[in-house]
C-alpha positions, 0 to 999 in steps of 0.5 A, spaced: 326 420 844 329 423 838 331 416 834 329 414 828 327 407 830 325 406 837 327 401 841 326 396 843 329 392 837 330 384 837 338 383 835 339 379 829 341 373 830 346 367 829 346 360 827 352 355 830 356 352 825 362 348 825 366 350 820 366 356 816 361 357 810 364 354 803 359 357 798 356 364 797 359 371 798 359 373 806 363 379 810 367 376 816 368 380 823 372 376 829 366 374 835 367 380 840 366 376 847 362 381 850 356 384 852 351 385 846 349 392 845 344 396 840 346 404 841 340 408 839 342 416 837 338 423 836 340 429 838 343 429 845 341 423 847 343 416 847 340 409 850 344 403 849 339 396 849 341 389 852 340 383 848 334 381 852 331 388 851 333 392 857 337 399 858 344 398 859 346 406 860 347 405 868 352 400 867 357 404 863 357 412 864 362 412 861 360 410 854 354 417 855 360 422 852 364 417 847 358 414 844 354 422 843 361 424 839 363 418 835 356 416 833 352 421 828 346 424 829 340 420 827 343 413 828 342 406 830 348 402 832 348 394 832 355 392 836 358 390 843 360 392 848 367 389 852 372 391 857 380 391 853 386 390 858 393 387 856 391 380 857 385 381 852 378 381 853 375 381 861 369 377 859 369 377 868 370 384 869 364 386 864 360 382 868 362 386 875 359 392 871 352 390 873 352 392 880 345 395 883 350 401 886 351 407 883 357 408 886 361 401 885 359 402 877 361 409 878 368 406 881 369 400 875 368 405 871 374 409 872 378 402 874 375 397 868 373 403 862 369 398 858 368 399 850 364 399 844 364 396 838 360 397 833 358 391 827 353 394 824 347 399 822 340 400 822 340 406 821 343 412 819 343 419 818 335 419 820 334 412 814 332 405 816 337 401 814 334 394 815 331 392 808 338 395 806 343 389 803 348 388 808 354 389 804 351 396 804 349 397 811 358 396 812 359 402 807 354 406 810 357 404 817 364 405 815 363 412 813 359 413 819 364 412 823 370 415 819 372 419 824 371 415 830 376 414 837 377 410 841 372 408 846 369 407 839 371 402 834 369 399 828 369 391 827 375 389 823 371 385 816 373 381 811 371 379 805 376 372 804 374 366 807 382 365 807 383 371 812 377 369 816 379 362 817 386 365 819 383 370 824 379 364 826 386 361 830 389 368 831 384 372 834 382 367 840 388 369 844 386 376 844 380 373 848 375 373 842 370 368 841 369 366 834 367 368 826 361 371 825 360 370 817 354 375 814 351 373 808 353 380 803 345 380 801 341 378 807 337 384 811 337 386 818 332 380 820 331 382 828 330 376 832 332 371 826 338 367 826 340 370 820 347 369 820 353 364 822 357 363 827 364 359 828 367 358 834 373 355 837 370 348 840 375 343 843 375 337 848 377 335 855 377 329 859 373 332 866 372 328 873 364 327 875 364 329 882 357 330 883 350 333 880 344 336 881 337 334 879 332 336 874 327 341 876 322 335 872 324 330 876 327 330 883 331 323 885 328 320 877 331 325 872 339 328 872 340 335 871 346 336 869 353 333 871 358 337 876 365 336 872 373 338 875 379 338 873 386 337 877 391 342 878 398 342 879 398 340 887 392 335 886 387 339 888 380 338 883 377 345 881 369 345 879 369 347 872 362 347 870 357 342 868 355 337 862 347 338 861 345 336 854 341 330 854 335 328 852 329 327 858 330 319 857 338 320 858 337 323 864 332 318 867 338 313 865 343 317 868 340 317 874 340 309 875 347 309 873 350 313 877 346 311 883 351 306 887 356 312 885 352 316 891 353 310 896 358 313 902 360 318 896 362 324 902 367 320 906 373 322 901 370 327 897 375 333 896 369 338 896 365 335 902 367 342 907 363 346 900 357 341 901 357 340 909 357 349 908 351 354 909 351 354 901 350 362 901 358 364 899 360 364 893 366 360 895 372 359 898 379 361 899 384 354 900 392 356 901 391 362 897 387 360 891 380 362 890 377 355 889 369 354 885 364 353 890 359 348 886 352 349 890 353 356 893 348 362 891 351 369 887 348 375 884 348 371 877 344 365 879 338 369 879 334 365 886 336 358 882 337 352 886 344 350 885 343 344 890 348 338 888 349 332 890 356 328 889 359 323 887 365 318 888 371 320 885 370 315 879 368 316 873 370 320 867 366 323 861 369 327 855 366 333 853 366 339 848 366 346 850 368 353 847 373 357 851 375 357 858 373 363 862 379 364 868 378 356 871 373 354 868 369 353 862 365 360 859 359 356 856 356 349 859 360 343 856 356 338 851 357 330 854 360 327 848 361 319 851 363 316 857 371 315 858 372 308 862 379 308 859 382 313 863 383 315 871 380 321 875 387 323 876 389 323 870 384 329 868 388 335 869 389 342 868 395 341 863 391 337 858 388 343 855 390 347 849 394 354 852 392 359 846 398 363 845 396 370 846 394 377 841 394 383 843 388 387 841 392 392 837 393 386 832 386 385 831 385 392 828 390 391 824 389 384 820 385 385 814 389 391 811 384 395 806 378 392 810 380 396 817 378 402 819 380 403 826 385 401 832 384 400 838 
């Protein structure tokens, strides 16, 4: 293939931080939530590469013609690709694109058009651009798509800790995840975590309706605990699971929630899940789709996702980023156990409601430092 670098190529990456970097010269761009995307560009062909290596052409059809004519020829892209409705950003319809028919991703393709949006380059014009600072890799970028349109877009930078700090709070309610901070000097470090990101992180009180065991030690070792939340007509949703514990935690877990276990079906409110085959995904109670904590999906790759429950008694606060529709994106961080409070008292209505942004907005934010709109 015609590319000045061929693929596969390793994305950098970034380092978790609390807060925004105090010292030193950095470019910050809102945290797209999306799927990461390398595009590689050479005369009339294009290949779009996934974080984990793989090719991401067949998934999005409809990125082939915006991406030959919004990038130039000789190119190598660094970006995300995302799905943009009125809402905000469809982390959930991005998923659905990977599908193994052609014709149901032909179909969401006309439905759910998805988006790229590029933040940096590796290459332009036939040059390898990886050694090349990053404060000039973003100039070389903006030139190299000046005239771009959408579906293409350039990520809205900022030069000022201020500006970033705002976008930090503003942008979440388009549906964006965070600030990635750049170090203005540092090269494109594939597979090195090279720069820093700052995401929204918030805490919720959750029910401990259950468990599964570690793949090390079955009936010794706690995987990870399944956490529920309460809605508005008392029934509890399974909203994700707390698994970040050290192997000597999980041994512990397993001998303090032991009398949980005991008689733990009588009452429990996801008994008809558990007394289920355990092949569907979940079920549909009075109209709302409820999660189904042991059943299988496309997305969980063969895993075992068998559980075991608990009684309706104890209480953990945990950390988590963002939620996804009902439940959290990412696992949730166990933070300290709550024997303070009631399991009906951990309801929906406890967590922050971001207050929503319109994309366009985003694109708009920084003034000078903008190049494009959605």
């Amino acid at each position: 293939m015609p590319f000045p670098i061929e693929p596969p190529i390793e994305p950098m990456l970034a380092k978790l931080a609390d807060e925004l970097p105090a010292g030193g010269t950095f470019l910050y761009e809102p945290k797209w939530d999306g799927f990461r995307a390398i595009v590689f560009r050479g005369g009339s062909e294009v290949f779009i590469q996934s974080r984990d290596l793989r090719p991401l052409n067949r998934y999005f059809p409809e990125l082939h013609d915006a991406l030959l004519a919004g990038l130039p020829d000789g190119c190598v892209v660094d970006g995300e690709i995302v799905i943009a409705t009125p809402r905000g950003l469809d982390f959930d319809a991005l998923q659905m694109r990977l599908h193994p028919a052609a014709s149901r991703v032909a179909k969401l393709a006309l439905a759910t058009p998805a988006q790229f949006v590029a933040f940096d380059a590796l290459a332009i014009g036939g040059r390898d651009l990886r050694d090349v600072p990053q404060s000039e890799r973003r100039a070389r970028l903006e030139q190299a798509l000046a005239g771009a349109s959408p579906p293409v877009h350039l990520t809205p930078m900022t030069r000022d800790r201020d500006v970033a700090a705002e976008w930090l709070v503003r942008f979440e309610g388009a549906g964006l995840d965070g600030v990635i901070a750049k170090p203005a000097d540092g090269t494109y470090a594939p597979g090195k975590r090279a720069m820093i990101k700052i995401k929204h992180v918030r805490t919720a009180d959750c029910v401990v309706a259950g468990f599964r065991w570690h793949k090390a030690g079955r009936n010794e070792l706690i995987g990870s605990l399944l956490l529920g939340l309460y809605d508005g007509a008392g029934r509890l949703h399974h909203v994700g699971v707390t698994s970040s514990f050290t192997m000597a935690a999980r041994r512990q877990l397993a001998q303090e929630l032991a009398p949980l276990r005991e008689r733990a079906f009588e009452e429990h409110p996801w008994r008809e899940w558990a007394e289920a085959s355990g092949t569907a995904l979940s079920e549909v109670k009075g109209g709302t789709m409820l999660r189904m904590p042991g059943g299988q999906s496309r997305w969980s790759a063969g895993k075992d996702l068998s559980w075991e429950p608990l009684r309706i008694e104890r209480v953990c606060e945990v950390k988590y980023d963002h939620m996804q529709g009902p439940r959290f994106r990412h696992a949730a961080v166990f933070q300290r156990w709550r024997p303070d409070k009631r399991p009906s008292d951990c309801r929906y209505d406890q967590l922050e409601v971001t207050t929503p942004y319109e994309l366009a907005k985003v694109f708009g934010a920084a003034g000078a430092d903008l190049t494009s709109n959605f």
